[in-house]
N, C-alpha and C positions, 0 to 999 in steps of 0.2 A: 350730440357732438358739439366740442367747443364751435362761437361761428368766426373766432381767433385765426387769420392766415398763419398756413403751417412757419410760412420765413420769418412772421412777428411772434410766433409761441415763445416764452425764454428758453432756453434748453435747460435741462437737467444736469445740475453738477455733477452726478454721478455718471453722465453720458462722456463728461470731458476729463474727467480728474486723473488723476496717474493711477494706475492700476494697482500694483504692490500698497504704495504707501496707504492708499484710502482703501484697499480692504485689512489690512492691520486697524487703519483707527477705527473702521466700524465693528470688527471681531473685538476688540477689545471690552468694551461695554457687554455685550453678550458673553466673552467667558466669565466677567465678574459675575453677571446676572443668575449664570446656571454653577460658579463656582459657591453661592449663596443659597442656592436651592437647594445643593450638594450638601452642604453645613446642616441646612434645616433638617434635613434626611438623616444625617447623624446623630442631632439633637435630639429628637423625635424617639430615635434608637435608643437612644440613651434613657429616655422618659420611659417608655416603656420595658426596658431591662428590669429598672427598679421595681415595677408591679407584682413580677414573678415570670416563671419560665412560661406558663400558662397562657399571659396576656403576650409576651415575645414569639410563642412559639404560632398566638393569631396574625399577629403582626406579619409574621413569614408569609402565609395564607395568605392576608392581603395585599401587600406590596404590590407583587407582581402583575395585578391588575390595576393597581394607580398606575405604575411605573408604564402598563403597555399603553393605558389610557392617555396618562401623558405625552408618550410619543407618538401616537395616533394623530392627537391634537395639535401639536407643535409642531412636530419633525414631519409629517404626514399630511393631514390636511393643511395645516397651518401652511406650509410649501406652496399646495397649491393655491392658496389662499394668495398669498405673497407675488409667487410668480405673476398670477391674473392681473393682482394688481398692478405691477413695475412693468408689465408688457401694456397696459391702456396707455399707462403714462410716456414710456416709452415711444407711443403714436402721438402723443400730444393730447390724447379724450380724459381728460379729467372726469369728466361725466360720465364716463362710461366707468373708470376708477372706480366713482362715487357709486355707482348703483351695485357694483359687483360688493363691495363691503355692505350694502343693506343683506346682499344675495349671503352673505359669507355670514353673516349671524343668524341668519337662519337654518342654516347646514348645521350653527357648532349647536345653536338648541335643539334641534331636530337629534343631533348626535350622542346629545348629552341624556336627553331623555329617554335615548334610545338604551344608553349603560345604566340608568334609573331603574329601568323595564326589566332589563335582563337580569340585572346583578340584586331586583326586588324579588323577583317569580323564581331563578334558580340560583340565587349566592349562597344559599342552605348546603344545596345538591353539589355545589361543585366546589364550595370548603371540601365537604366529605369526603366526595371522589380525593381531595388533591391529600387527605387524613386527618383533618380534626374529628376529631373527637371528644364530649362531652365538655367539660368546661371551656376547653380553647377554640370548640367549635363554636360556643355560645360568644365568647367574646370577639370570634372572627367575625360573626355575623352582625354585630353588635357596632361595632368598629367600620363594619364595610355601610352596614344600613347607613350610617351618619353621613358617610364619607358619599356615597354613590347617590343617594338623595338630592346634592347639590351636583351632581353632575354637570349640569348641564352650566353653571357659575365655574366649570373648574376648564369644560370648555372654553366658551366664551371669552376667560381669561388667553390663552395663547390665539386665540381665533383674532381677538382684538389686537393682540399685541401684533400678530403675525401682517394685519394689515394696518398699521403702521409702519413695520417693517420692510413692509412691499410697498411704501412710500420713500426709504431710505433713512427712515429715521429710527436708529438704534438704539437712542440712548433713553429715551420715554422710555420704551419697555422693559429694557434692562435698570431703570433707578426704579420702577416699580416693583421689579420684583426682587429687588436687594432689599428695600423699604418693607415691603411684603415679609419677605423672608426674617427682618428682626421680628416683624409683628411675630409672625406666625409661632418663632421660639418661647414669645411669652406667652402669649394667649394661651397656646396649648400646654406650655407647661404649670400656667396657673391654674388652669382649668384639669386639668391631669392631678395635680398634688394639691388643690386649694391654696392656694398662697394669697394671703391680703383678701381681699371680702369674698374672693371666686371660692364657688363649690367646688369641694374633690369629687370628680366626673371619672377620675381611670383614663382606660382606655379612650372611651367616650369623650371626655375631656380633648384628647389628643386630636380625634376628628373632626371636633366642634372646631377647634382652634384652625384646622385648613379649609373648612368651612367660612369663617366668619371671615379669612382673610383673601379667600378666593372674592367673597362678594366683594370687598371692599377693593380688590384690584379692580372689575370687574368695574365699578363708577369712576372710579378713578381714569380710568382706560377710557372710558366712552366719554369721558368730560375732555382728553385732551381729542378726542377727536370730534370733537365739537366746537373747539376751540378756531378763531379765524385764523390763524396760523397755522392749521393743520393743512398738509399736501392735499389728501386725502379727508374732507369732511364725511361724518357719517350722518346719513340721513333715514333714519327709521322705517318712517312713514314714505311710499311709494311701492310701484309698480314692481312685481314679479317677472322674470324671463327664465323660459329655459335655457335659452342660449348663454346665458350669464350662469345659471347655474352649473350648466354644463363646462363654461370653462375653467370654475374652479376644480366641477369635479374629473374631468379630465386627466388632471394631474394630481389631487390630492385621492382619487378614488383609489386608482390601482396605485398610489404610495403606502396606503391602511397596509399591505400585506408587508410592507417592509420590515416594522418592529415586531410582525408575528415572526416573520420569519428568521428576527434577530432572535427573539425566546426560544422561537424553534432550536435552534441552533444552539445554545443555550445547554437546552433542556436535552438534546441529542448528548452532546456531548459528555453532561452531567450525568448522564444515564450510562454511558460507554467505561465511564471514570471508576464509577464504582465496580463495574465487574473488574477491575483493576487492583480493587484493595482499597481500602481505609486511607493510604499514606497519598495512594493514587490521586484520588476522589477531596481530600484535601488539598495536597496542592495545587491540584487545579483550580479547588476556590477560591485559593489568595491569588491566584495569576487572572482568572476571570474577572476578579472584585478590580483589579489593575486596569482590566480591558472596560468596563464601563464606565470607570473614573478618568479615564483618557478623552471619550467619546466627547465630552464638553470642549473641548480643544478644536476638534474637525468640525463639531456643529458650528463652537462660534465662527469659524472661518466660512462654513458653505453655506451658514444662512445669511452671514453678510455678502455672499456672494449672489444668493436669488435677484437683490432687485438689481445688483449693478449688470445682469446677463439679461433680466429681462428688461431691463431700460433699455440696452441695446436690440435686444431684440426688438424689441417693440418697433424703433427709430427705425431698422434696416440694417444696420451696423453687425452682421454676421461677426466680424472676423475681432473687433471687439469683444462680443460677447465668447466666444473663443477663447481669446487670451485671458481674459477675468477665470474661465474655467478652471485653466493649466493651471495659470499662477495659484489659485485657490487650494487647486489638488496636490501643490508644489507645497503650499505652507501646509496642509492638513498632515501629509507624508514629512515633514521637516520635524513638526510639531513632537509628532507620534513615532517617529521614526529615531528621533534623539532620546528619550525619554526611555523605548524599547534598547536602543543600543545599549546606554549608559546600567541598563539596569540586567541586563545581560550577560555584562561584565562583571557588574556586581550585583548581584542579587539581593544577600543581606539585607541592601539598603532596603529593601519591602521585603522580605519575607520577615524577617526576625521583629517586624510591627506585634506580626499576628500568631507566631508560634515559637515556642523553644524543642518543640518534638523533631529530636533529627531527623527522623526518616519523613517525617511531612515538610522539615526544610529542605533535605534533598531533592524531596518529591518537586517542591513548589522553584526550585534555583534552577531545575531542569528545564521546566516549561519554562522559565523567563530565556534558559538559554536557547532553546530551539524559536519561542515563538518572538520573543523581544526585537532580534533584527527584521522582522515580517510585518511589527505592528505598522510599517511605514507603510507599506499598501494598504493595511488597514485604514489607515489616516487620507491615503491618496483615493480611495473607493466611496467614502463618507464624505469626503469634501466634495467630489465630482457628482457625487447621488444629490444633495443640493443643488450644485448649479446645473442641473440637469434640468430640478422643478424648475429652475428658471428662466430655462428655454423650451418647456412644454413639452420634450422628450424622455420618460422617464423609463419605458419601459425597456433598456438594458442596462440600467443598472440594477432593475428589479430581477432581470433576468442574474445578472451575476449574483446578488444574493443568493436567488434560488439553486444557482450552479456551487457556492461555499456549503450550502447546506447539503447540498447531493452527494459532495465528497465525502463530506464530515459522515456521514449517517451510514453509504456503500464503503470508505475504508473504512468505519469503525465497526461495522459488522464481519469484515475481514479478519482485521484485526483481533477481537473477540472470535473467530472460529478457527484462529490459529495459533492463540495461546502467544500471543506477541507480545513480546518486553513493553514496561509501562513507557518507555521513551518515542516507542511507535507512537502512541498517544500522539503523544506533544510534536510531534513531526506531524502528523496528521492534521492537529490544529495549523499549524505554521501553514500548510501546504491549502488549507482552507483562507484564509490570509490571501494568500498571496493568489489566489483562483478570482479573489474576491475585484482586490484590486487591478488584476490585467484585465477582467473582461468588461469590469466598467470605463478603463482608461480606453481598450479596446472596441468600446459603444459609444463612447462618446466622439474617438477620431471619425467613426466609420457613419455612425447617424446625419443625416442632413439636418442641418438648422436653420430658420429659416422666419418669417415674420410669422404674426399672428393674421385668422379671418380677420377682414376688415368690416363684421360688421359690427354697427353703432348701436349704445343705448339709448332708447329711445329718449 
């Protein structure tokens, strides 16, 4: 514990600053940050199209386990990662900060190794289950071995960033991974197609390329937190607690089930879509593909909102840390709820990207029309499920998850056993939406908030 009187500690700017204004300037850097990741994702897409159907159709295969991996790491642990941190600081225990980030890279490598393990022993088994087959099973596996080998580097990347983040400092991690992100389109595309002395690798290529450049965040990241400028210095070498690891995993633990239960849902519904028909089942993928391109918008808002709730917290400042919530969950719903309206009205403006098949545009103008004015709970549920981690209460917004997912899965089996118009669909999603957002806005009025244990690292 600092031996600093609490009345000489400085305060924390983010304990004083105006609310509104300074979570905008800290969202802002983070939505370039993941609007850049977004791109690389494109790009990537794009690399591998060219290969053939065969190396796109592994590609499908693997996504979905970077993608859940990634928000495990970031949105997940990385939260509670964050929170721990901004509530030490918060009390004025820098030291206590400092030992919970030794605690926090041992979780993401422990974690990472743990996706190494599984995705080594059964990535074979659970291609197959999901249908590769023959060639594209070979290069799913091929693709994921590269990628899931560095796990624990792909970790470590959002783990570190996230406690910096849980220092208040937004913008390190987000020019890192904009910086990151040019890399990663060349590397992997040189390495994909041979271009200039790099070998044609393929696939292969393409996961070496998020490989080479996850490590090199990864030093990068731990250089500036080594830096005397940093809030939070990282100190490698020292002492073990469970109590420290406990408080990250407090909150980052039961957050893991959040992005399953985003897929889940996902994957419920994708499944509902198709006993619907072809036109069905398509347009719901261009109105889905709408909903996770949105998500960056809520994230950047509620993970700039982790350290300014838990700074307050930390201090004692309940009713602070309160209003940083609203307002968060204000702009998340503003964000997503403009965006929904506007494209509601008009549709075209997205649908007609992705297809000229009328009956899959109708399909797809429909769902924007019932679910587009709903995305704004959407946006007001994901911004609050952050500042949630922030105040070390997380588990009713996990509960509202799991309440979107109970509707979606009991109406869509209804619906399905009564031969309901594909528009039932798309009201059903909406009505998912909107469960999502009252019962987190409705956990968060009703939960008490409140300081953290007071006790010190040693």
């Amino acid at each position: 514990m600092s031996d600093v009187p609490s009345a000489e500690r400085p305060i924390h700017p983010l304990l004083i600053a105006p609310v509104a204004p300074t979570l905008a300037k800290l969202a802002a850097p983070n939505l370039l940050g993941m609007m850049a990741t977004t791109a690389v994702s494109i790009a990537e897409t794009v690399y591998i199209g060219r290969l053939g159907a065969e190396a796109l159709a592994a590609a499908a295969l693997v996504l979905p386990l970077i993608m859940l991996m990634g928000m495990m790491s970031a949105g997940a642990m990385g939260g509670g990662v964050s929170s721990a941190i901004s509530r030490a600081l918060g009390g004025g225990d820098v030291d206590r900060a400092e030992a919970l980030a030794r605690h926090a890279t041992v979780i993401g490598l422990a974690m990472g190794l743990i996706f190494t393990l599984l995705l080594t022993v059964f990535g074979g088994a659970i291609f197959h289950i999901l249908g590769g087959r023959g060639e594209t099973l070979r290069l799913a596996a091929l693709y994921a071995g590269i990628v899931f080998a560095a796990a624990s580097a792909l970790w470590m990347v959002n783990i570190l960033a996230s406690v910096l983040r849980g220092s208040g400092n937004m913008v390190g991690p987000s020019a890192i991974m904009m910086a990151g992100a040019a890399l990663q389109v060349v590397v992997g595309g040189a390495l994909c197609f041979g271009w200039g002395p790099a070998p044609q690798l393929g696939i292969a290529g393409v996961g070496l390329g998020q490989v080479i450049t996850s490590v090199l965040s990864v030093v990068l990241l731990y250089l500036m937190l080594r830096s005397p400028t940093a809030k939070v210095r990282l100190q490698v070498i020292g002492p073990l607690r469970r109590d420290l690891f406990m408080d990250i995993l407090k909150v980052g633990g039961p957050a893991l089930l959040s992005p399953i239960q985003t897929v889940a849902t996902v994957l419920i519904i994708t499944a509902i879509a198709a006993r619907f028909g072809v036109e069905t089942l398509a347009g719901y993928g261009i109105g889905s593909r709408l909903e996770f391109l949105l998500v960056p918008i809520a994230f950047s808002v509620g993970v700039a909102s982790i350290p300014m709730v838990g700074l307050a917290i930390g201090s004692g400042d309940v009713a602070r840390a309160r209003r940083v919530a609203w307002t968060a969950g204000a702009m998340g719903a503003a964000g997503l709820g403009t965006v929904g309206i506007v494209l509601s009205l008009a549709p075209d403006l997205w649908v007609s990207i992705f297809t000229e098949d009328p009956a899959v545009r109708t399909a797809a103008a429909l769902y924007l029309h019932f679910a587009g004015p709903t995305f704004a709970f959407f946006g007001l549920g994901l911004a609050l499920y952050f500042a949630s981690q922030g105040a070390g209460r997380i588990m009713g917004p996990l509960l509202a998850g799991t309440a979107r997912m109970a509707v979606v899965a009991a109406g869509g089996w209804i619906l399905v056993a009564n031969s309901a118009p594909s528009w039932s669909l798309f009201a059903l999603v909406s009505a998912g939406m909107v469960v999502m957002g009252v019962v987190t806005a409705a956990s968060v009025a009703m939960t008490p908030w409140g300081p953290p244990p007071t006790s010190k690292a040693a």
